[in-house]
N, C-alpha and C positions, 0 to 999 in steps of 0.2 A: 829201284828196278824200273826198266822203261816197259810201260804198257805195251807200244810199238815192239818194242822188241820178243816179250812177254808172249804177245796175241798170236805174232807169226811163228812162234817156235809151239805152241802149243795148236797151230793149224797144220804146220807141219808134223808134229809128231800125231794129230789124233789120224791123218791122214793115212800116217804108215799103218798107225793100230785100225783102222777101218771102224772109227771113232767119231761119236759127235765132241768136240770141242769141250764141252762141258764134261764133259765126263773123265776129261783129264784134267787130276790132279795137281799140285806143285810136289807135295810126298812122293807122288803115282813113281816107278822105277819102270822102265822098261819093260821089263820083265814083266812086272805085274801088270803090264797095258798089252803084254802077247806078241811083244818086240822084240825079234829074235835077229841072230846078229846081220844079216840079209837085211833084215828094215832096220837096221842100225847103221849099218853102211849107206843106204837110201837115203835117211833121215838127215846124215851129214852131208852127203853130198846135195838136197835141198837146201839143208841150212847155208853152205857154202854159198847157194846160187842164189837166195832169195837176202845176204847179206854181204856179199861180196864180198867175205873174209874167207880164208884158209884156215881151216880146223886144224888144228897138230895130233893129228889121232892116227893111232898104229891100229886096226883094224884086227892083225894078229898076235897082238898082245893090248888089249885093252887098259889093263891096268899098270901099265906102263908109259901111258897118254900121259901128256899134258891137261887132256880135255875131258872132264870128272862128266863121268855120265852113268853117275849116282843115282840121280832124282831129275825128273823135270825140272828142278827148279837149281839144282846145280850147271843143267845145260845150260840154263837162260842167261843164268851168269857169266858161266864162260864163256857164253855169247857175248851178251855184252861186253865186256873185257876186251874182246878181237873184235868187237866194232868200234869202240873207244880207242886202241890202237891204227886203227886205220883212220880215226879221222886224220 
């Protein structure tokens, strides 16, 4: 797992929960960080900008994504993943 990659998506996400950084988890879920689907829409559309990849995420059907947004730590992956594809 890439640290760079790791750092920004948990500055992004602590950002939406109105979070210090540390206090989001890699377990943490959305959910449990106060991330309601408004700052889940946000959250992607930062990650989109700060990694200049295209998330495959349906918005009105979540669990129908491509893009597991389980856990922090399943985002960071599927981050990664679409930024490995874009090299």
């Amino acid at each position: 797992m890439s640290d760079a990659v790791k750092t920004k998506v948990i500055q992004i996400i602590a950002e939406q929960a109105v979070l210090e950084p540390s206090d989001v988890k890699m377990d943490s879920t959305l959910e449990s960080l106060g991330i309601d689907s408004l700052g889940l829409v946000e959250s992607i559309f930062a990650i989109e900008e700060a990694f200049d990849i295209q998330v495959p995420f349906n918005a009105n059907e979540p669990s129908e994504s491509d893009f597991d947004i389980s856990s922090v730590a399943a985002i960071v992956e599927a981050v990664e993943g679409l930024v490995k594809e874009q090299a």
